[in-house]
TIDOLO-504688 format. One record per residue (C-alpha): residue number from 1; y, x, z. Coordinates in pm, 1 decimal, always signed. Layout:
<atoms>
[NUM [Y X Z]] ...
</atoms>
This chain:
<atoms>
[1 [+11321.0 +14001.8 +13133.0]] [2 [+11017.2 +13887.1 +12915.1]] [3 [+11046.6 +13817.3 +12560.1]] [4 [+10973.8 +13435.4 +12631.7]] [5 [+11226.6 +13418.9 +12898.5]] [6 [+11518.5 +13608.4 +12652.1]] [7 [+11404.3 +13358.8 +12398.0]] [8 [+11432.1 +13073.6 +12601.7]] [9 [+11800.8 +13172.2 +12771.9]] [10 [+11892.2 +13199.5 +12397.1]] [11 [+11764.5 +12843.1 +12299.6]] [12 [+11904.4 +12703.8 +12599.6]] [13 [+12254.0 +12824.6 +12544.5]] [14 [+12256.2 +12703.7 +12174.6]] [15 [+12107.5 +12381.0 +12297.6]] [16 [+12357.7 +12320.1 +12536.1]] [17 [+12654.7 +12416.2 +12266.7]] [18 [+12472.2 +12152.0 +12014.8]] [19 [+12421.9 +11925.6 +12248.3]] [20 [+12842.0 +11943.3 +12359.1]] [21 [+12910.0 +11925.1 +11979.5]] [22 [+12662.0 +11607.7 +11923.2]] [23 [+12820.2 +11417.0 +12208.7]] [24 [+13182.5 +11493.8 +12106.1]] [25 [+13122.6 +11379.3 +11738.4]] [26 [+12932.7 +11089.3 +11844.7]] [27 [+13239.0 +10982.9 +12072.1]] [28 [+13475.9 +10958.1 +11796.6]] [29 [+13234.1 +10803.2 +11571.2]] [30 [+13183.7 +10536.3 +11810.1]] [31 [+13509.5 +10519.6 +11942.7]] [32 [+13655.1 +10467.8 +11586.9]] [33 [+13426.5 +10168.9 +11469.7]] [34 [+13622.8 +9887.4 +11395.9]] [35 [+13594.8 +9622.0 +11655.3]] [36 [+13700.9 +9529.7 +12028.3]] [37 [+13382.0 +9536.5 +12246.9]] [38 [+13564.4 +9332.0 +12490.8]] [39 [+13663.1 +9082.9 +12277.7]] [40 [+13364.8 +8971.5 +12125.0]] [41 [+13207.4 +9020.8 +12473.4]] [42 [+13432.0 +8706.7 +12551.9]] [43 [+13419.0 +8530.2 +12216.7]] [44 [+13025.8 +8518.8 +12261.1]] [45 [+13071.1 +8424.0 +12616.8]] [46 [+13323.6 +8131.8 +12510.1]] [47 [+13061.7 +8014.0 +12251.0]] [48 [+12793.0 +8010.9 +12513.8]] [49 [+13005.6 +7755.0 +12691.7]] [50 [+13179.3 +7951.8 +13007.8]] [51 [+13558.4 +7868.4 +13061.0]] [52 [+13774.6 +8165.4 +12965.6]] [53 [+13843.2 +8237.8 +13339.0]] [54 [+13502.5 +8291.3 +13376.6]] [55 [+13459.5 +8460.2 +13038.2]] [56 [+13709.0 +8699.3 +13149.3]] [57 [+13569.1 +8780.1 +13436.3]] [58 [+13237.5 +8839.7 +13262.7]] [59 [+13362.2 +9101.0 +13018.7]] [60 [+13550.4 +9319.5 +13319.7]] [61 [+13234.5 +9560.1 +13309.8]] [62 [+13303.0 +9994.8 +13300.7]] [63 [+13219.5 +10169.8 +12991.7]] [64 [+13110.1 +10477.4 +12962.6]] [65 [+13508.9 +10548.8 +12941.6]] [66 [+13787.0 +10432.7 +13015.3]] [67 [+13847.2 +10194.4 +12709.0]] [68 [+14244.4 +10121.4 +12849.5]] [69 [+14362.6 +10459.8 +12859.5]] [70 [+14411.1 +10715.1 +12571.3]] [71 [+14200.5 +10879.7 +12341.5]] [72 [+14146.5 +11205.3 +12554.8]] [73 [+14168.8 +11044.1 +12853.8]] [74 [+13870.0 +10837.9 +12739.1]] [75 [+13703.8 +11157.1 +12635.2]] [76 [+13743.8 +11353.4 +12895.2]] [77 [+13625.5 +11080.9 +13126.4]] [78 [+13313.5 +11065.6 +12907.4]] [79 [+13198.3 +11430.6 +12939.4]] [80 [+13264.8 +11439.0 +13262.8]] [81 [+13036.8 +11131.7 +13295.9]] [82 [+12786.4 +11293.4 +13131.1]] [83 [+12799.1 +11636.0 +13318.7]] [84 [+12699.7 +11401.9 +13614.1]] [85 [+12421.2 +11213.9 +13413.4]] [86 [+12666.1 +10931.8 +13426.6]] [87 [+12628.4 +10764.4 +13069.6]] [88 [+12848.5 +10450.1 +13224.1]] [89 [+12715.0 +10082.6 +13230.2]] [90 [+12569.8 +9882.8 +12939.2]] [91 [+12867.0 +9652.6 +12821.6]] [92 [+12567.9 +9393.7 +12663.1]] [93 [+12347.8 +9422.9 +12983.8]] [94 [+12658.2 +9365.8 +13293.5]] [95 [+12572.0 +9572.0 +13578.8]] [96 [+12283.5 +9813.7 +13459.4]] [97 [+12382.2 +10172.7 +13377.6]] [98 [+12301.5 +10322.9 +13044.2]] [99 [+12042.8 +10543.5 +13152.6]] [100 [+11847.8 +10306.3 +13310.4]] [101 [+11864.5 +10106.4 +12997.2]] [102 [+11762.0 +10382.4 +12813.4]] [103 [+11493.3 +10478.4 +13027.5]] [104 [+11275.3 +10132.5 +13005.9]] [105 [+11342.0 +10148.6 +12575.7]] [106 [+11216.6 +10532.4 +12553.6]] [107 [+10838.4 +10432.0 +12706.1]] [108 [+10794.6 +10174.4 +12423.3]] [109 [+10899.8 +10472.5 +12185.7]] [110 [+10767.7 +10792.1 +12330.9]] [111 [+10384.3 +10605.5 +12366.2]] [112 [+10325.5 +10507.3 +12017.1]] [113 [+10533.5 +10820.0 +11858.3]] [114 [+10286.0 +11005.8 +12044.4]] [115 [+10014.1 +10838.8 +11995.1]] [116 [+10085.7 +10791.1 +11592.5]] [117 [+10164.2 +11169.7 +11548.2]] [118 [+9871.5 +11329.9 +11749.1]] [119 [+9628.1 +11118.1 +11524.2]] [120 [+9760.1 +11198.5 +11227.7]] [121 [+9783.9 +11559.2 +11336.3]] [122 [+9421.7 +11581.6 +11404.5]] [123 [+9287.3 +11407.9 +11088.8]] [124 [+9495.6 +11554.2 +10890.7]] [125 [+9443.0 +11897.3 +10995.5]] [126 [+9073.0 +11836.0 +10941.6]] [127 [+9068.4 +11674.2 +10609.6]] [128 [+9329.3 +11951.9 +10499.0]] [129 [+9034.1 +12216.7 +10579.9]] [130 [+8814.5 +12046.2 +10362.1]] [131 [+9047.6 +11985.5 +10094.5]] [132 [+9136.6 +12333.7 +10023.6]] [133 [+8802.6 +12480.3 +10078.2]] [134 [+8662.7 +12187.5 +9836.5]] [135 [+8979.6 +12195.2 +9640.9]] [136 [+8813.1 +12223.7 +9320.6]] [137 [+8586.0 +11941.1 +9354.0]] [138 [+8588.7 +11582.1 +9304.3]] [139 [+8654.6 +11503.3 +9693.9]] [140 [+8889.3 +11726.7 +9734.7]] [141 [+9131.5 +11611.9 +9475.6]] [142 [+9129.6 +11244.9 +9619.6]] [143 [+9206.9 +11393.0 +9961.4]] [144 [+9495.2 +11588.6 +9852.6]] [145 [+9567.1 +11239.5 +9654.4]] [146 [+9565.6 +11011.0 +9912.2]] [147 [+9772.0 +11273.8 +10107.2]] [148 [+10073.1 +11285.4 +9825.5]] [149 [+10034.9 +10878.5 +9766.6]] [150 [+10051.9 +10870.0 +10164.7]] [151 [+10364.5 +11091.2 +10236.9]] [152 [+10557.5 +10948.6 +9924.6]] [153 [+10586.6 +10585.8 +10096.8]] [154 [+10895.8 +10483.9 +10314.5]] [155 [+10772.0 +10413.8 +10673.1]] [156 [+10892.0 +10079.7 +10660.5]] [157 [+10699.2 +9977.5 +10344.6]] [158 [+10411.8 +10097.0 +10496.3]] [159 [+10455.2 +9858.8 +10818.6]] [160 [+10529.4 +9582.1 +10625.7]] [161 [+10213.8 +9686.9 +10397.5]] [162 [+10007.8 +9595.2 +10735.9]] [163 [+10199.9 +9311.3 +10856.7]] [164 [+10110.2 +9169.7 +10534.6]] [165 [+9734.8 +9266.0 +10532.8]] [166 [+9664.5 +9260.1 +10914.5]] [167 [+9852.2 +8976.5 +11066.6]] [168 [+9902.5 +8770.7 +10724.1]] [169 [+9640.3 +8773.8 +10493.1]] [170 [+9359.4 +8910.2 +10772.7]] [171 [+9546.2 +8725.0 +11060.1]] [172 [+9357.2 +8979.5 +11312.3]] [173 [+9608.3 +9191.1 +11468.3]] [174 [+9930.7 +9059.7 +11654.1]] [175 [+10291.9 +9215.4 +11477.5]] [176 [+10557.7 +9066.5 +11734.7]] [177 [+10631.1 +9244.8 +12017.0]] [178 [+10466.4 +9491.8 +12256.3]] [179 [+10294.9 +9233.5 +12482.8]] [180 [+10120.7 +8892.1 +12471.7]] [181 [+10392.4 +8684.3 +12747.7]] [182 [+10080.6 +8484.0 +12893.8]] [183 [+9925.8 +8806.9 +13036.5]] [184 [+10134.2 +8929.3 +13369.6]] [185 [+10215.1 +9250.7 +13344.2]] [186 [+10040.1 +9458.3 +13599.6]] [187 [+9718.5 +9690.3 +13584.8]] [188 [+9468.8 +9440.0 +13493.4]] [189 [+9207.7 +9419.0 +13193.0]] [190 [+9421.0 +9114.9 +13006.2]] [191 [+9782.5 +9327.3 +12984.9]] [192 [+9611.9 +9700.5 +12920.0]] [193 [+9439.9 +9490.8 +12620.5]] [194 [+9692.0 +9285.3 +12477.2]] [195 [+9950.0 +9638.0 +12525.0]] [196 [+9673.7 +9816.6 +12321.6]] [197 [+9607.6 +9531.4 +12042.9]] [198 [+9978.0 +9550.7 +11979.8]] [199 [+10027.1 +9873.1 +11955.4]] [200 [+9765.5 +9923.3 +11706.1]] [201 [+9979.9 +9839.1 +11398.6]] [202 [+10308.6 +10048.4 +11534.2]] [203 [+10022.4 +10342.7 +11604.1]] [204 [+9876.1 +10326.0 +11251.7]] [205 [+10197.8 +10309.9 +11073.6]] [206 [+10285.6 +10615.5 +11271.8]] [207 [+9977.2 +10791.3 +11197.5]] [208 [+9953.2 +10689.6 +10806.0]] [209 [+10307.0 +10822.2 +10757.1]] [210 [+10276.1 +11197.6 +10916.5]] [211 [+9884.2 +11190.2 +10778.9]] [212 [+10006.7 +11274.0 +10378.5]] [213 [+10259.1 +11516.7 +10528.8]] [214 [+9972.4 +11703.1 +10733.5]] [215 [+9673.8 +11714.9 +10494.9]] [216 [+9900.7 +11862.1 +10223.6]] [217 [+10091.7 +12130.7 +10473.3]] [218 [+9706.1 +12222.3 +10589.3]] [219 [+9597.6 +12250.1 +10220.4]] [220 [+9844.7 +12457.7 +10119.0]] [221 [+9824.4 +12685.7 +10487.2]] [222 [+9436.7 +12736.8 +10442.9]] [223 [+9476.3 +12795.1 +10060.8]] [224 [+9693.1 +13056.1 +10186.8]] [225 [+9506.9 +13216.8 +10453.2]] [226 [+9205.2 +13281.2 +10228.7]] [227 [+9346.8 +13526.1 +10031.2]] [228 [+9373.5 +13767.8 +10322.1]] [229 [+9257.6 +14037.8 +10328.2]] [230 [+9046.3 +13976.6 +10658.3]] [231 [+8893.2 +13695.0 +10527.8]] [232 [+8791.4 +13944.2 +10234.8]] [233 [+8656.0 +14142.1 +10536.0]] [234 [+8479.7 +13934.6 +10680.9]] [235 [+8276.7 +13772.5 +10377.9]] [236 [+8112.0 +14152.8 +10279.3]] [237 [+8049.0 +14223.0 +10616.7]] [238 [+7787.9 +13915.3 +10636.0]] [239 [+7959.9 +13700.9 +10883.3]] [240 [+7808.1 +13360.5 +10930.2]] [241 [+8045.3 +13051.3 +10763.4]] [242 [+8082.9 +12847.1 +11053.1]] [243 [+8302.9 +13214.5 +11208.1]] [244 [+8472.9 +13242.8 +10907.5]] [245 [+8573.7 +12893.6 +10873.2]] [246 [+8693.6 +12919.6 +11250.3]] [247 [+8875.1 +13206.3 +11140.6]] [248 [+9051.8 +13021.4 +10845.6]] [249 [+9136.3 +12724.7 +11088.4]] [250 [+9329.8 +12919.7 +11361.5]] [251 [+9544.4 +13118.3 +11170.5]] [252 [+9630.6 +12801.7 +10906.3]] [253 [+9703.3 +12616.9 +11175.4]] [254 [+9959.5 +12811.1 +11363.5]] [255 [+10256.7 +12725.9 +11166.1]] [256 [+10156.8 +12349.9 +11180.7]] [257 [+10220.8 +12348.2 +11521.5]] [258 [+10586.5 +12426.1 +11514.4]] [259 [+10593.2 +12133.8 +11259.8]] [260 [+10420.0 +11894.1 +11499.0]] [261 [+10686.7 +12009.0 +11785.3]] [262 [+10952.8 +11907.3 +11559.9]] [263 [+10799.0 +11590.8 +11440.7]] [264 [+10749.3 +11492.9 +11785.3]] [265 [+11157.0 +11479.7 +11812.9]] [266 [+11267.1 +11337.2 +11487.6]] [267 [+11030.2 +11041.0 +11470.5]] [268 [+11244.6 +10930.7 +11790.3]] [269 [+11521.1 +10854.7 +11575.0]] [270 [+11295.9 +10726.2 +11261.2]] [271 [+11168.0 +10516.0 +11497.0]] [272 [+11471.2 +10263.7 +11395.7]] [273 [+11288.0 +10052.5 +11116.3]] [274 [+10912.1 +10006.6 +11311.2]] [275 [+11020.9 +9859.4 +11588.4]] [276 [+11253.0 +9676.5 +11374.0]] [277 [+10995.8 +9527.5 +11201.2]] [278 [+10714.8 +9495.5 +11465.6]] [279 [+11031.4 +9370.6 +11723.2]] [280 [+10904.0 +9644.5 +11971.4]] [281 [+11206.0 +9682.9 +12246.9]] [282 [+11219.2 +10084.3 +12205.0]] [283 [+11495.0 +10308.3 +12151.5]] [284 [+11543.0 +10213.3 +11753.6]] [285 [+11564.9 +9877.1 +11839.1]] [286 [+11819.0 +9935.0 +12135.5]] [287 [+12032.1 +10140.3 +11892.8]] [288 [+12063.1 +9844.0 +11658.7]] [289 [+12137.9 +9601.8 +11936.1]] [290 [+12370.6 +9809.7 +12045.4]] [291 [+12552.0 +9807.8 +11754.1]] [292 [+12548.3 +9454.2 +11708.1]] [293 [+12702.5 +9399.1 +12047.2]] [294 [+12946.9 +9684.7 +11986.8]] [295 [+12793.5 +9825.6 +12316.4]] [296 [+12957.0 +10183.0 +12258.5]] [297 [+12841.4 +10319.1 +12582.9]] [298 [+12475.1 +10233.0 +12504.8]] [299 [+12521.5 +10300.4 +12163.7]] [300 [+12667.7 +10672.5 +12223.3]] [301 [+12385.5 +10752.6 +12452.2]] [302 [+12119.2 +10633.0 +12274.7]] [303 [+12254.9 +10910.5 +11979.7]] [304 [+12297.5 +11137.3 +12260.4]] [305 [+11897.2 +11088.7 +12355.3]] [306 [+11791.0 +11155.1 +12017.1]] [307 [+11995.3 +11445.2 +11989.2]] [308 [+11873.1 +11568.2 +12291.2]] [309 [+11510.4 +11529.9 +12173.9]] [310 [+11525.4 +11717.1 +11894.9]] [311 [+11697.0 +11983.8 +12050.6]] [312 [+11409.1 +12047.9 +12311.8]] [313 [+11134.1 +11999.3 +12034.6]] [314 [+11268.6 +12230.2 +11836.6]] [315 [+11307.1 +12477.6 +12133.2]] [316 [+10951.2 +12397.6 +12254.7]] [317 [+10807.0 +12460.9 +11869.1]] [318 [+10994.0 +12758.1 +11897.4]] [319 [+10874.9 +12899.1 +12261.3]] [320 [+10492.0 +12740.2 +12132.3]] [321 [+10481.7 +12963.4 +11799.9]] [322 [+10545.0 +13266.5 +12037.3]] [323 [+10322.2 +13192.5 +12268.8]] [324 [+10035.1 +13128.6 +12019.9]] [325 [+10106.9 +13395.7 +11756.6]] [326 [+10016.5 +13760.7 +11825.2]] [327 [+10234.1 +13856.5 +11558.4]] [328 [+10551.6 +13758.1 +11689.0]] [329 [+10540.6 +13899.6 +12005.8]] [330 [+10460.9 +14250.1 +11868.6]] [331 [+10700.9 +14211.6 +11600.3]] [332 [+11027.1 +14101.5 +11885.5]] [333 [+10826.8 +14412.1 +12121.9]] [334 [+10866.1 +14664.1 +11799.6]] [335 [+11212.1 +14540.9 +11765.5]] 
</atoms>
C-alpha cells in the first residue's frame, strides 16, 4: 500500500469516528432545546387562519426521528437514518426531505465561499511576496498594514461596511438576495448578470476577510524561507532574480495550501452572518431558519453538513501537503 493510500485509510477512519461523535452530540443538543416543534408547527398554522382539524393534519409530517417514542429509540432511528443518507423530512418545508433541502442552500454557499477564498488566496499570496521581500520599505509596511487592519475586523462588520458604502451611500450594487425576481431563472444573459451583480458584495466580503489572514501568513512564510540556506546558495552562485524569487514562492507557499484546504471548510459554517445580512438563502441562513421554526431535523443536518465539510477539508489539506511536499514523503518513506 502507498503512503497516500495508508494516509488516506487513516483519515478516513478518524473521519468517520468524528463524524459518529458530531452527529450523536448534535442529537442531544437538538433534541434537548426547549420547545415542541409540533406545537408551534400548529400554533403558526392556527394564526395563519386553518381550522385546527386542518392544522393538525398539517403538522403530522416525519422527523428525522421518531419524536413519540423514547430517547434511544429516537436515536437509534436517527443513525440508522443517516447510515442510509436518510436525514428525514423538513418539519418547516412538509413533504421535502432534508437533504434535498440542504442540497439547493449549499450552491448559494459553496459558489461565493469559493469564489471569496480563491481571490483572496491569490492576492494575498502575491502581495505577501512583495511585502516581505520589500519589508523594510515604505510599501511594504502599508501592505502588511492593511493586512493586520484587514484580518482584525469581524466578517459581519465588514459586510455591513459595504452595504453601507455600496448599496447606501453609492447605491450601485444590489444587497438583498441572490437574484433580481424580474429575470427568469434560466441560462440567459439577464439571470447570469443579475446572479453575478449580487454576488459581488457576498464575494468581496469573503475575499476582504481571508485577504489580511493571507498576506500576513505569506509574509511571515517567505520571511522564513529566505534564510535558507539554498537561497544562500543560490544568490553566490549568480542565479538570475526572477529563479530565485520562483524559488522563494514555491516553497513559502506550501504550507498555505493546507490553510486554504481548511479555510475552504470552516467558512461553511462562518457563512451564518453574510447571508444573514445580504438575505442570501445558503446554508447559514437555513441553519437560522431552522432554528426559528424549531425544525430539528433540518437543523441537525445542517450541523451534520458542516461537520462533514471540515472533516474532508482537513483530510484533503492533509493528502494535498503530501502530495506537494517532497519532504514528507521521504520523511513517512525513512520512517
Amino acid at each position: 500500500m502507498t503512503i497516500i493510500a495508508r494516509r488516506l485509510a487513516g483519515h478516513l477512519a478518524r473521519g468517520l469516528v468524528m463524524i459518529l461523535v458530531v452527529a450523536t452530540i448534535s442529537f442531544f443538543i437538538v433534541n434537548n432545546i426547549p420547545g415542541d416543534p409540533m406545537a408551534a408547527r400548529y400554533e403558526k398554522l392556527i394564526e395563519q387562519g386553518m381550522s385546527p382539524e386542518a392544522a393538525a393534519q398539517g403538522v403530522k409530517v416525519l422527523y428525522g426521528f421518531l419524536p413519540t417514542g423514547t430517547l434511544w429509540e429516537q436515536y437509534t432511528d436517527y443513525m440508522s437514518g443517516l447510515v442510509r443518507l436518510d436525514l428525514g423530512v423538513s418539519v418547516s418545508r412538509p413533504g421535502t426531505p432534508v437533504l434535498d433541502v440542504l442540497g439547493e442552500a449549499a450552491k448559494w454557499t459553496v459558489l461565493p465561499v469559493l469564489a471569496g477564498t480563491l481571490l483572496s488566496f491569490l492576492v494575498g499570496i502575491m502581495l505577501g511576496v512583495y511585502a516581505a521581500i520589500k519589508r523594510t520599505g515604505k510599501l511594504g509596511d502599508a501592505l502588511a498594514i492593511s493586512g493586520s487592519l484587514l484580518h482584525g475586523i469581524p466578517q459581519y462588520v465588514l459586510a455591513m461596511l459595504l452595504v453601507v458604502i455600496f448599496a447606501t451611500l453609492i447605491p450601485i450594487l444590489p444587497a438583498d438576495g441572490p437574484v433580481d425576481i424580474l429575470f427568469e431563472p434560466g441560462f440567459n444573459a439577464g439571470y447570469i448578470g443579475s446572479l453575478i451583480e449580487h454576488a459581488v458584495l457576498p464575494v468581496a466580503t469573503y475575499a476582504l476577510s481571508a485577504y489580511g489572514g493571507w498576506i500576513l501568513a505569506m509574509k511571515s512564510s517567505v520571511v522564513t524561507v529566505l534564510g535558507d540556506d539554498f537561497i544562500l546558495a543560490a544568490e553566490l552562485r549568480g542565479m538570475k532574480r526572477s529563479i530565485i524569487f520562483r524559488y522563494i514562492a514555491r516553497n513559502a507557499i506550501l504550507p498555505l495550501f493546507t490553510i486554504l484546504a481548511l479555510s475552504l471548510g470552516l467558512l461553511l459554517g462562518g457563512a451564518v452572518f453574510i447571508e444573514k445580512i445580504f438575505n442570501y438563502p445558503g446554508l447559514g441562513l437555513l441553519l437560522i431558519s431552522s432554528i426559528n421554526d424549531r425544525d430539528y431535523a433540518l437543523m441537525g443536518g445542517a450541523f451534520l453538513l458542516i461537520t462533514v465539510a471540515v472533516i474532508v477539508a482537513n483530510i484533503v489539506a492533509d493528502l494535498f501537503y503530501a502530495v506537494i511536499d517532497p519532504r514528507v514523503r521521504s520523511g513517512e518513506e525513512a520512517g
